[in-house]
Rosetta silent file (secondary structure, phi, psi, omega in degrees, C-alpha in Angstrom):
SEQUENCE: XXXXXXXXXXXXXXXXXXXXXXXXXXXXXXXXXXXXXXXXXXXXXXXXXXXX
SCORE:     score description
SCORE:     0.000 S_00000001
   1 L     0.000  -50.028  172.193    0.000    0.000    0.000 S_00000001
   2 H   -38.958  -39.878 -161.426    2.879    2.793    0.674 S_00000001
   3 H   -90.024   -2.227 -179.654    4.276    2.093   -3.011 S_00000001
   4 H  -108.855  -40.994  166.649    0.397    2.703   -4.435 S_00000001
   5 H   -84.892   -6.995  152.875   -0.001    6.192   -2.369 S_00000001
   6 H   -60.281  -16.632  168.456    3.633    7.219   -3.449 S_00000001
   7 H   -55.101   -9.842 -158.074    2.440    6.930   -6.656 S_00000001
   8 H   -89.846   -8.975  177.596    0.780    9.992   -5.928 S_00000001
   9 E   -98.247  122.487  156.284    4.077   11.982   -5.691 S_00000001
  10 L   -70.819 -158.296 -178.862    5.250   13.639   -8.954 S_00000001
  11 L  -126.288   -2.383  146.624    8.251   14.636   -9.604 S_00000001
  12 L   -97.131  -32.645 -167.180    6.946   18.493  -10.137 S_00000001
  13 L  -152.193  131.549 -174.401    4.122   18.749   -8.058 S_00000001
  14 E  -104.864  136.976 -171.196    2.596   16.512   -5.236 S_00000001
  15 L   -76.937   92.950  178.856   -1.420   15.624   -4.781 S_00000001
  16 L   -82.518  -31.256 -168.003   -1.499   15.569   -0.888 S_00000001
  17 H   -71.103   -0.011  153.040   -5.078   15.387   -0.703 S_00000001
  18 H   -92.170    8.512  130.067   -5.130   12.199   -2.494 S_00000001
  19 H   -46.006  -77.061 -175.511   -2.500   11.282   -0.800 S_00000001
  20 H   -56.834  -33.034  179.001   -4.200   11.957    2.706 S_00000001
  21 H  -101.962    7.878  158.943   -7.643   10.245    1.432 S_00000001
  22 H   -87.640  -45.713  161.283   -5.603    6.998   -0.090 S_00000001
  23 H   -25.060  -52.621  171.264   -3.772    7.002    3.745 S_00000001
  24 H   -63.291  -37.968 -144.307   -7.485    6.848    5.377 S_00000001
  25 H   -93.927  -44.234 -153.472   -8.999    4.489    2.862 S_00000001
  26 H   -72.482  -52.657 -148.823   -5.637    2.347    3.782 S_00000001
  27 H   -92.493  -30.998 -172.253   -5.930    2.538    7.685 S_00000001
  28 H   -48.750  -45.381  167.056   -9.609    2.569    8.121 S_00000001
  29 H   -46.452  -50.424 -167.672   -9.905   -1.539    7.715 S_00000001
  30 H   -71.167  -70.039  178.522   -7.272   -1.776   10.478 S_00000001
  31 H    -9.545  -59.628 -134.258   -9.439    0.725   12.912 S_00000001
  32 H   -92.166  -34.888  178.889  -12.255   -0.960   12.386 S_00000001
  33 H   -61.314  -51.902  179.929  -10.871   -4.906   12.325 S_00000001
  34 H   -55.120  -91.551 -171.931   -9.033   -3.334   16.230 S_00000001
  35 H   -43.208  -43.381 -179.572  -12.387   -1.853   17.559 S_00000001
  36 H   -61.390  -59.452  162.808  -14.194   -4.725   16.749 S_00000001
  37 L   -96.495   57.310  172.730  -11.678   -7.220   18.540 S_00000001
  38 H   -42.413  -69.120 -128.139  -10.478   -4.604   21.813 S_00000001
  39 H   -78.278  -34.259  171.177  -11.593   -6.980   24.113 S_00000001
  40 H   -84.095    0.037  154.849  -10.136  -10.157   22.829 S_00000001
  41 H   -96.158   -9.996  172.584   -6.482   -8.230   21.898 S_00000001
  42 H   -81.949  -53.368 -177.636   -6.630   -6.733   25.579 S_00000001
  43 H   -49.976  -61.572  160.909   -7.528  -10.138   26.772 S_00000001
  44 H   -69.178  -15.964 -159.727   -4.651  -11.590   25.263 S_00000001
  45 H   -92.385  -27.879  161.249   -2.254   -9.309   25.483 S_00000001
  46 H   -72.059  -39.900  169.826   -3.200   -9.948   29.706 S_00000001
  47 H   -87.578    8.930 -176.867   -2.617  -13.620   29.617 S_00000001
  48 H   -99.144  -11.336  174.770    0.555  -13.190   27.659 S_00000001
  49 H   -93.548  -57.639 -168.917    1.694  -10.890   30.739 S_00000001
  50 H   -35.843  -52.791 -162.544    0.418  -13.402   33.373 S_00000001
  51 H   -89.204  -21.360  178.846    2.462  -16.590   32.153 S_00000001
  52 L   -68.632    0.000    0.000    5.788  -14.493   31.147 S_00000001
């Protein structure tokens, strides 16, 4: 995904706001995949402290 919004840099003049809304579009999945499973990446991330 980095090498498809660098496409976005010319080599005179750079788009950031397509830049900034391929960046969103990219990240958005991960938000949403995280907020869905807090409780079961908190949960683990607590029994992986307990037994170490």
């Amino acid at each position: 995904m980095p090498l498809a919004i660098a496409q976005f840099a010319g080599q005179y003049q750079t788009v950031f706001g397509q830049m900034m809304a391929a960046a969103v579009i990219s990240v958005a999945p991960v938000i949403v995949i995280a907020t869905i499973f807090r409780d079961q990446i908190i949960r683990g991330f607590a029994d992986g402290m307990m037994k170490g």
